[in-house]
C-alpha angles and dihedrals in degrees: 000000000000121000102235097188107185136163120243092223118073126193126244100251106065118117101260092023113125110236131251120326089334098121084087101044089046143111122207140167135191122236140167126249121241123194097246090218147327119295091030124108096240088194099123109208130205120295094004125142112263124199125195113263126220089278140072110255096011135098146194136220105258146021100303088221119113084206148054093248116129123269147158111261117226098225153289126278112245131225114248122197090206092060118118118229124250097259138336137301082030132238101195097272119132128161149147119262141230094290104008123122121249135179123250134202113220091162132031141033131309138182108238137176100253103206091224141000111319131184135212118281088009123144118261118222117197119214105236095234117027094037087231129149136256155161098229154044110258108201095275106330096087134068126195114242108225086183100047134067138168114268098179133030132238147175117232122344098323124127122291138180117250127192113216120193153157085221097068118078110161116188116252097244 
C-alpha cells in the first residue's frame, strides 16, 4: 500500500480552504449529496457552487437554474483535511460522492479557482452545471450570484477569494 505523508496545516490559498481567519466569522451546514440527474457525475469537488436539491438537507453540484437569470447560490463545498483521495496513489482528487455528507459554506469567504481574470467587488457568475466561477454571462450556462462577490483580484484562471453572504444582495441589473 501506498505511503500518503501530508501536513496537517494547509496553507489559504488552497481551492476549498476558508479564507483567513474566517473559520470563526462563518457560517456553515452540512448537507448530502445527491446525484442532480442521470448521465452527471454527481462527485462535488472542493469550492465548488452547491444548489439545494429537491430535498430538505441535500444538494446538488451546480446552480439548480435551466437559465442564466439571476439567483442566490446555497453554498460552497469546503475543504476537509479528513477526506480520502479519489484513488490511490492519489492524484490530488478528492471529492464527495454521490450520499455523503459535505460541508457547505453559506457565510463567509472562500479561495476559489476564478475561470478568468476577476476584480475586486465584481460580480460572480456560477456556471449551472460545474459549479465553477466566472466574470461573465455565458449565453444560458451562468447564473449571477445576488448573494456572491469577488473579494480578491487575478489575472487569468488562477485562484481567487470570494465573499458569500446573506447580506449581499446585488440587484439583478
Amino acid at each position: 500500500m501506498p505511503v500518503q505523508e501530508f501536513n496537517i496545516n494547509t496553507r489559504d490559498d488552497l481551492v476549498g480552504n476558508l479564507y483567513g481567519i474566517s473559520y470563526t466569522n462563518s457560517v456553515r451546514h452540512t448537507y448530502s449529496n445527491k446525484k442532480a440527474a442521470a448521465g452527471l457525475a454527481p462527485d462535488i469537488a472542493f469550492g465548488l457552487a452547491v444548489a439545494q436539491s429537491d430535498e430538505d438537507r441535500w444538494c446538488v453540484l451546480g446552480t439548480n437554474v435551466a437559465t442564466a437569470s439571476p439567483a442566490l447560490i446555497l453554498g460552497l463545498a469546503v475543504r476537509q483535511i479528513n477526506r480520502e483521495p479519489d484513488a490511490r496513489p492519489s492524484a490530488g482528487n478528492i471529492s464527495y460522492h454521490d450520499n455523503e455528507e459535505l460541508t457547505v459554506l453559506r457565510d463567509g469567504f472562500m479561495t476559489v479557482l476564478a475561470k478568468a481574470s476577476v476584480a475586486v467587488g465584481g460580480r460572480v457568475w456560477v456556471d449551472n452545471v460545474t459549479g465553477e466561477f466566472w466574470d461573465a454571462v455565458d449565453g444560458t450556462n451562468r447564473t449571477l450570484a445576488l448573494n456572491m462577490r469577488w473579494a480578491s483580484s487575478t489575472t487569468g484562471s488562477a485562484n481567487a477569494v470570494v465573499e458569500i453572504s446573506s447580506a449581499l444582495m446585488f440587484e439583478a441589473a
